[in-house]
N, C-alpha and C positions, 0 to 999 in steps of 0.2 A: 412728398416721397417720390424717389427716383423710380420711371416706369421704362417701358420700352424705346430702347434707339429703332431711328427712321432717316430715312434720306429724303430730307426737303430740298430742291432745285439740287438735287447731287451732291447736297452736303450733307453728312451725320446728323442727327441733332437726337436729344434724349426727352424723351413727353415725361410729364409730369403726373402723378396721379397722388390723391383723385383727379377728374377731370371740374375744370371748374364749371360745367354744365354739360346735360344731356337731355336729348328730347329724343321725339321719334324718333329721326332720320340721323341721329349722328351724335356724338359728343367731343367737347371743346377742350382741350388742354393746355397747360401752359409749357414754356418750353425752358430746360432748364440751360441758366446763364442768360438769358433773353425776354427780359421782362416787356418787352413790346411787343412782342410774338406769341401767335395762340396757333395750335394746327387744329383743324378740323376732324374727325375722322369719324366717318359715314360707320353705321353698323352694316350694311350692305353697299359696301361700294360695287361698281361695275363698271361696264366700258362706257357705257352712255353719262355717265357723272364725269368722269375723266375725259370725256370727246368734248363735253360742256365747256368744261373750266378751261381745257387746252387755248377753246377759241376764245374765252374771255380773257385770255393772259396776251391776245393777239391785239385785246383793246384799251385805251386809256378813256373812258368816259371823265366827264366834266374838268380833264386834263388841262381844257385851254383858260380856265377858269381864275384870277388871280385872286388867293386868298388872303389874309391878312395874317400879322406875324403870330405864329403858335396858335393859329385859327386848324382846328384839325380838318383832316379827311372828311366828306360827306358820305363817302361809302369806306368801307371795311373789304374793299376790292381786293381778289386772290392776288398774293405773289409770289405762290410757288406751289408746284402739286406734291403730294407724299407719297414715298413709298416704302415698301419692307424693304430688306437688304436684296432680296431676294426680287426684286422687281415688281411686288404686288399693290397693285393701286388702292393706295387706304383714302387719303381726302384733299386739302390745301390746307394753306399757311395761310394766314391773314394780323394784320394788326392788331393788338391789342388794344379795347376803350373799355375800359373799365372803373369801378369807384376805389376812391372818392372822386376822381376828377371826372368820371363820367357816369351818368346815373340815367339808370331807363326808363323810357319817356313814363311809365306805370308811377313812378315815385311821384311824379309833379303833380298826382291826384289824391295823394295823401296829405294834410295839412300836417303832420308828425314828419313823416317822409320831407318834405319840404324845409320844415324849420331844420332838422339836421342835416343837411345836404347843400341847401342854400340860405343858410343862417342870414343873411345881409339883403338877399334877393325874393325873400318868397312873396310875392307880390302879383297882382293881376297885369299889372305895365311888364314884367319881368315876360310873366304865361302870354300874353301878347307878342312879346319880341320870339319866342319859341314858336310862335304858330307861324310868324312871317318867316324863318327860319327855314321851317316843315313845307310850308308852299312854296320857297324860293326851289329848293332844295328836287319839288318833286316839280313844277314846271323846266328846272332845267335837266333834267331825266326824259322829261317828254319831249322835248326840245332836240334833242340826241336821238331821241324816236328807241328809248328804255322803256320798260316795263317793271314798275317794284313788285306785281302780283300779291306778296306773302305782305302787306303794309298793314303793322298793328302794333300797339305802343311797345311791345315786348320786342319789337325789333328793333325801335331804333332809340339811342343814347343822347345825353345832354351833355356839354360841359358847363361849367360855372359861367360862363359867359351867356350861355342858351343858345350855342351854337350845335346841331344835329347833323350824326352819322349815323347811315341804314349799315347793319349790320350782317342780315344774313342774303348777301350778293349773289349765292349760288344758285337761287331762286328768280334772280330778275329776268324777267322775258328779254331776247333780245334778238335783232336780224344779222348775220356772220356781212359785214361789208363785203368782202370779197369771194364768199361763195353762193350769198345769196341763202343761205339753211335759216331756217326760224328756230329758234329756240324759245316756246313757249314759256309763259310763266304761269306753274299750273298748281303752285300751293297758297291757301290761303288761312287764315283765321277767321272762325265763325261771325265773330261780333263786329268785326271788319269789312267782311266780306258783301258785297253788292248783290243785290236778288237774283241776280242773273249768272254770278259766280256759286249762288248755292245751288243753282238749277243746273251745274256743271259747266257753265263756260270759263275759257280761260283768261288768265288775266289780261286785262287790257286799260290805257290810258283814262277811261272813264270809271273804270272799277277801281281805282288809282284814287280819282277824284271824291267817291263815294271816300273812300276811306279817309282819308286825307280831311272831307268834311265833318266826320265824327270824331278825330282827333282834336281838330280844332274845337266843336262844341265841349268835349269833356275838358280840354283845358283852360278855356274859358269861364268852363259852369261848377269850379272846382271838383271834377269827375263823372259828374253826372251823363251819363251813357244816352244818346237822342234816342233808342230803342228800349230805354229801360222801364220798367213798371210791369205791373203785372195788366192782362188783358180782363174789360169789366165784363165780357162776353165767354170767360172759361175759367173753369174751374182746376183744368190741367195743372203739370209743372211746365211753363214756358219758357222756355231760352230768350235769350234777346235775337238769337240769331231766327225765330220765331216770329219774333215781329218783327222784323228787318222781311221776312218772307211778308208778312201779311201788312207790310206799310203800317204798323200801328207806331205812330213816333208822337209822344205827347207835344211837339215843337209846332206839329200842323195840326194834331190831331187829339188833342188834351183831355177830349172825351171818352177816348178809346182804353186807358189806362189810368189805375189806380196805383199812384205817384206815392213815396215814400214822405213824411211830413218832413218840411224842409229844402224841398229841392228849388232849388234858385230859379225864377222865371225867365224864363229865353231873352227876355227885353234886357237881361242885364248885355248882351250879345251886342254892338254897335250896331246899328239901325243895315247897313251898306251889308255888313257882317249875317243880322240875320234874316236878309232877305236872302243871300244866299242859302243859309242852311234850309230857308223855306223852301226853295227853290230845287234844292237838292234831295230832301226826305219827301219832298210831295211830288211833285209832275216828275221830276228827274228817278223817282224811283221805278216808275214804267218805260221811259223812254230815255233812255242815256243822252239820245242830242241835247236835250234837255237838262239836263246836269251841267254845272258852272265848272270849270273848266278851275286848271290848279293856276293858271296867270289871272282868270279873276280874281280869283281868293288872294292872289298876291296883290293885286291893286286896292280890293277893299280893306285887307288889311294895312298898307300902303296908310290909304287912310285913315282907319282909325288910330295908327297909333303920330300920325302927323302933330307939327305943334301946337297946343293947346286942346287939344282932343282927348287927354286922359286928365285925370285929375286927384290928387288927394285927399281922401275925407281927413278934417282936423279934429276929429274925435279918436280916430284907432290909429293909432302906425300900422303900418302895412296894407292899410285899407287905401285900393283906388281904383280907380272907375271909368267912363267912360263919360264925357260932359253932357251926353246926350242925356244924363238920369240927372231927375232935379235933387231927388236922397242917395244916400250909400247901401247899393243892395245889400251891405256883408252889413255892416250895422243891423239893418232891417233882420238879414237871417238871423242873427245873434242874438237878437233880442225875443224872438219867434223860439229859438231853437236851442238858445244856450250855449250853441257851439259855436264860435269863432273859426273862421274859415281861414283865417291866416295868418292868427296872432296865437301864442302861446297861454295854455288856460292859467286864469287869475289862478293865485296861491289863495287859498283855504284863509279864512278868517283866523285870528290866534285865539282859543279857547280863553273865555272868559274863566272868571272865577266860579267856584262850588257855588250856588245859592246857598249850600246847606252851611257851609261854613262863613256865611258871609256875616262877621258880627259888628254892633256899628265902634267906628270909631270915636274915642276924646280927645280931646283937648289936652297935652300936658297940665296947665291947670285945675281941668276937671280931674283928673288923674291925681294929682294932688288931697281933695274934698272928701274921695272917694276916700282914699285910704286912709283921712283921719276918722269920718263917721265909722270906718270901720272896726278902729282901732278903739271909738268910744264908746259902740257895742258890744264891743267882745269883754271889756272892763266891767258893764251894768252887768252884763249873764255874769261873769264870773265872782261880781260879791253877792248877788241875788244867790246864787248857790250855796253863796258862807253861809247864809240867815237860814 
């Protein structure tokens, strides 16, 4: 439905409603005639959101970058601010990624989600090439001396390829080159968010890395969250963002938490892979030096997915793995758990027959016997009854 006209970069344009998402800070529309185009528009805009975006439209990040052909955008970068007719600053313009051809990073931890969405691809070698994607993606962010701050799956999109765009841009910390102003990046997600970001600090290259490393274990461990489980030490309702404060992560700390039956063990993680995560949820969650940086993660992944290092089980399609496991963990779960982590559930057996009507069969032959002795009984009754 046709909603309100706005002037994006000084031109007309007419917003779409509904809007095709809304959250706290703002909701997303489409723009009509302009299917690549989405405007933003903040529920409280003001001059500090528009002094923002002014100087991020001053920059071209990972600009020098050369991508490959119909390889999209990595960010969802403004290109144009919005206003009323009237000169009222409402939010910016941004590119459209949307499904089917781009699907947020949340789906790749559904097996359902996956098989519809990546019908051909849903595979652990696939969720591998997305994670080296997500690290390439945020060391050259850091590299540029960016800040993602707001990093959690719900931000950023895949396409069929498993190539990754961060989506909400207005959020990224960043330093203005030419006047020297900091532009914090001061939103995040709880379940994302580094100990030190729930303790109120603002984003930064290491709380970047924090996140960045639980993205990678969930899409490695078919979703499963390094902070999830319930603590064996309370009886509370506990958030994950709970133990993220209290360092309880079953990956170091497996004692600490009472695990859902099923959950895939950390070792399915490539050895290089989960010594980082080790490395990350344990010393790195007190001391950031200490946190593996997102060019590690780029090299360990680097390696694990090099050739000869992943492998196919020839029992399941879609099942494969890492050489460093002598079984196929997803067999193993399936067989534990029933559920198939990345194959579609068998069809139902086809219902046998009624036992109750189960009568035995003859022989045409027999069939034959049958119906003379039959016919030589009903003779004896019937002259027995003459007499």
């Amino acid at each position: 439905m046709t909603g309100r006209k706005v002037r994006l970069n000084g031109r007309p344009v007419v917003l779409l409603d509904p809007p095709l998402g809304s959250g706290l800070e703002a909701a997303v529309h489409g723009v009509e005639g302009a299917d690549e185009l989405v405007v933003k528009v903040y529920h409280e805009p003001d001059a500090a959101r528009e002094h923002r975006l002014r100087r991020m439209l001053s920059l071209s990040p990972l600009a020098g970058r050369p991508v490959g052909s119909g390889q999209p955008p990595e960010l969802a970068w403004p290109v144009g601010l919005a206003y009323t007719a009237d000169g009222t600053f409402l939010g910016y313009g941004m590119g459209r990624y949307a499904g089917p051809e781009h699907v947020q990073l949340t789906g790749l931890f559904s097996r359902d989600q996956r098989l519809r969405r990546f019908p051909e691809k849903a595979d652990w070698r696939f969720l591998l090439g997305v994670c080296w994607n997500l690290a390439f993606m945020t060391a050259r962010l850091h590299h540029e001396g960016l800040v993602i701050g707001d990093f959690s799956a719900k931000n950023v999109v895949v396409d069929q390829r498993g190539f990754a765009t961060f989506l909400d841009c207005d959020s990224i910390g960043f330093t203005d080159p030419v006047t020297g102003e900091a532009f914090p990046a001061s939103l995040h997600t709880p379940d994302y968010a580094a100990p030190e970001r729930l303790a109120g600090a603002p984003g930064s290259a290491h709380s970047d890395d924090f996140a960045l490393a639980v993205l990678i274990y969930q899409l490695l461990s078919a979703g499963y969250h390094p902070f999830g489980g319930v603590p064996r030490d309370s009886e509370d309702d506990v958030q994950i963002s709970d133990n993220i404060t209290a360092s309880r992560c079953f990956v170091v700390r497996p004692e600490s938490v009472y695990l859902p039956r099923g959950v895939i063990d950390p070792t399915v993680l490539p050895p290089a892979v989960l010594e980082l995560a080790r490395q990350t949820f344990g010393p790195g969650m007190r001391d950031v030096t200490l946190r593996p940086s997102a060019r590690q993660w780029l090299e360990a992944l680097e390696q694990a997915r090099a050739a000869g290092a992943v492998t196919t089980c020839p029992s399941r399609p879609r099942h494969t793995h890492s050489t460093h496991l002598a079984r196929c963990p997803w067999c193993d779960r399936a067989r534990l758990t029933g559920h198939d982590a990345f194959n579609p559930p068998s069809a139902p057996p086809a219902p046998g027959p009624d036992p109750r009507l189960d009568f035995p069969e003859f022989p045409p032959e027999w069939l034959k016997v049958i119906a003379v002795v039959s016919a030589v009984l009903l003779v004896i009754m019937l002259l027995a009854s003459v007499r």
